[in-house]
N, C-alpha and C positions, 0 to 999 in steps of 0.2 A: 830431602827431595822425595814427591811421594808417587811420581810416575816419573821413565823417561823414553823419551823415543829415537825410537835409531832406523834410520833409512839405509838400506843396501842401495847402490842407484850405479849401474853402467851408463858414463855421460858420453859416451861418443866422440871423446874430446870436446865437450861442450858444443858439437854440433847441433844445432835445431833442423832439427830434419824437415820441418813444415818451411822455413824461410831456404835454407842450404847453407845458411851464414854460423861461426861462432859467435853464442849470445850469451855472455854472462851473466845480463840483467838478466833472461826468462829463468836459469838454473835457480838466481840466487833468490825470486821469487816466488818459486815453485816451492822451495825447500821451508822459504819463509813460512807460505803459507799451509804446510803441511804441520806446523810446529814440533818436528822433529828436532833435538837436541844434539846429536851424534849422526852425521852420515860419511858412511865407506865409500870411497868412489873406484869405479873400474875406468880403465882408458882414458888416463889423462899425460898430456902433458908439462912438462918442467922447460927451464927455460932453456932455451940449445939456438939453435940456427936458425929454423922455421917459427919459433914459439916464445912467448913468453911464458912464467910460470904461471900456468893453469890453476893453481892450487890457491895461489897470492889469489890472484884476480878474483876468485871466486871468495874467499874468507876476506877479501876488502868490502865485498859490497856487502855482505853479512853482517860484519864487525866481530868476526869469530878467528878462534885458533887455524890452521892449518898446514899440516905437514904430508910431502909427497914423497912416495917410495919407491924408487927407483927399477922397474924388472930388468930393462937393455937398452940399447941406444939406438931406436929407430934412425935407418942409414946412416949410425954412425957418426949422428950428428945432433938426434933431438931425445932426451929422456923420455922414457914410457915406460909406465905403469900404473900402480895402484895412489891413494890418497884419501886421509880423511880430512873433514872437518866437522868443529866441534865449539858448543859455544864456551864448553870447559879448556882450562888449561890441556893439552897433551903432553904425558911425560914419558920419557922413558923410549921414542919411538925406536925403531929400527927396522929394517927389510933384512927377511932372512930366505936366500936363494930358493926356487925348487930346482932341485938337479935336471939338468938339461938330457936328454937321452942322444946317445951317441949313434946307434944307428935307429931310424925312421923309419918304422914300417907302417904308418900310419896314412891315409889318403888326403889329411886334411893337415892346411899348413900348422907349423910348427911356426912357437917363439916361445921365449924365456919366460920361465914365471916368476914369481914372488909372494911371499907373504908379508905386509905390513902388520905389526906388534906395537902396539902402546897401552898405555894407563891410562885410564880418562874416566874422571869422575867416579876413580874408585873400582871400575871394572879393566878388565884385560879385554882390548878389542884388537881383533884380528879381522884382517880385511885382506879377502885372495883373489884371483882370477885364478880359475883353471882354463887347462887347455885345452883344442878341440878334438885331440885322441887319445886313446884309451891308453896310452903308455904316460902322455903327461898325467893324463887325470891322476892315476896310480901314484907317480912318483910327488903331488901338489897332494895327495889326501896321505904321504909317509910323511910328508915335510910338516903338512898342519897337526897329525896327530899330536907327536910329540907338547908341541904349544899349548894343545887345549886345556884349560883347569879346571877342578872342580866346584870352585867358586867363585862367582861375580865375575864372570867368562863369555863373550859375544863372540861369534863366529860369522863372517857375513860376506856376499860379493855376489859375482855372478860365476857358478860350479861347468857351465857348458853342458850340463845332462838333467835329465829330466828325471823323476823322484822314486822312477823306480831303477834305476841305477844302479847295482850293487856296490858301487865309488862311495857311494852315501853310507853303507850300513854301519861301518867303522865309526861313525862322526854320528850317528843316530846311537848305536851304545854307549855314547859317551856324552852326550848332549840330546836336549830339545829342542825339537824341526818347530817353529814357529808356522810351520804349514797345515797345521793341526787347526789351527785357530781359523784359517784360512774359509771365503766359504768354497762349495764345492764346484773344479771346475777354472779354478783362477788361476788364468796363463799370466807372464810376464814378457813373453820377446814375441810375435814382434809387436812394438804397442800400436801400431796404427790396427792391425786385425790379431790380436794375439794369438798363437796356436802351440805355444809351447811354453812348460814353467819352469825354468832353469837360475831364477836366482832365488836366494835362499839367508834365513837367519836364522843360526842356533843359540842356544845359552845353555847354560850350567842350568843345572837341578836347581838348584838355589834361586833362579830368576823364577819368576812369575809372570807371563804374561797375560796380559789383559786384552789385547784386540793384534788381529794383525789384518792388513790390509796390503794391497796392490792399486794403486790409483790411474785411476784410468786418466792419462794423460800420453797425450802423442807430443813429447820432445827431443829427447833422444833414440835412441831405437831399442831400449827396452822400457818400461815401464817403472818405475818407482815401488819400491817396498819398504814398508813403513809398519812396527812392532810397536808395540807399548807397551812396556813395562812397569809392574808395579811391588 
């Protein structure tokens, strides 16, 4: 293999924000025609009451692998969280908790997190959502440390903070911010007027990359990020 590309991508549950409708065809074209090989997904669902599996749906119209990782049970009743897909085998996956904080002194709501863990084509990919206070972020950047490896290692999702963060410096001594590649100035959320860049792809020392990009596309409500590697 002599590049490969990985997409970070918050899908809003496959919401298309321009229609209001869920549309699997526009995700699964989008991604087509990015030729990204490997993408993380934030905010999706699995099959429960309201939903079918988000994750099927989407890796049928592709022809690709897909496995979804569970963070809690929206009311109780429908799975949510993270998910990749991938045109390689997935081996190995698993969701490993972030600890839930007991009391909230935080202004902005609270929910469960998770990290999703697998093997795919020979790298360790991890795909997180953090949370949107200072207490989850903390206890999602103890929970992803420990995971990260020093070799053939992706780190990806959407972090909830922006790059100068101190939540990031732990995972920047240990990995490479593919934001470097980036040019200067390139937001992610929200994609119809971007104004903030808050999702994020790391790798091991060992990776290479060769391009990294944010594609200006209004479908979900953040924007697409897209890494090449080589």
């Amino acid at each position: 293999m002599s590049t490969l590309r990985v997409m970070s991508y918050n899908v809003l549950h496959f919401e298309n924000v321009v229609s209001g409708e869920i549309d699997y065809d526009a995700f699964a074209a989008l991604i087509r025609r990015s030729g990204a090989d490997i993408v993380g997904l934030n905010e999706v669902y699995d099959r429960g009451a309201d939903y079918v599996s988000q994750t099927e749906e989407l890796a049928k119209r592709l022809g690709w692998n897909g496995w979804f990782s569970k963070a809690f049970m929206d009311d109780e009743v429908n799975p949510f969280g993270n998910a990749v897909v991938s045109r390689f085998p997935i081996e190995q996956p698993q969701t490993v908790p972030v600890p839930y904080p007991d009391e909230r002194p935080g202004t902005e709501y609270y929910e469960p997190r998770a990290v999703l863990r697998a093997r795919i084509a020979d790298y360790t990919v991890l795909v997180t959502h953090f949370g949107l206070n200072p207490d989850e972020q903390q206890y999602a950047q103890q929970t992803v440390l420990p995971l990260i490896e020093n070799e053939r290692c992706i780190l990806m999702g959407d972090f909830n903070v922006t790059p100068d963060n101190a939540v990031l410096r732990p995972i920047r001594a240990r990995m490479c911010d593919a934001d470097s590649f980036l040019p200067a100035g390139a937001m992610s959320f929200p994609s119809d007027v971007p104004r903030k860049k808050i999702d994020y792809i790391f790798t091991s020392a060992d990776c290479t990359v060769q391009r990294a990009e944010i594609l200006p596309v209004v479908l979900s409500d953040h924007r697409p990020y897209l890494v090449t590697l080589g």
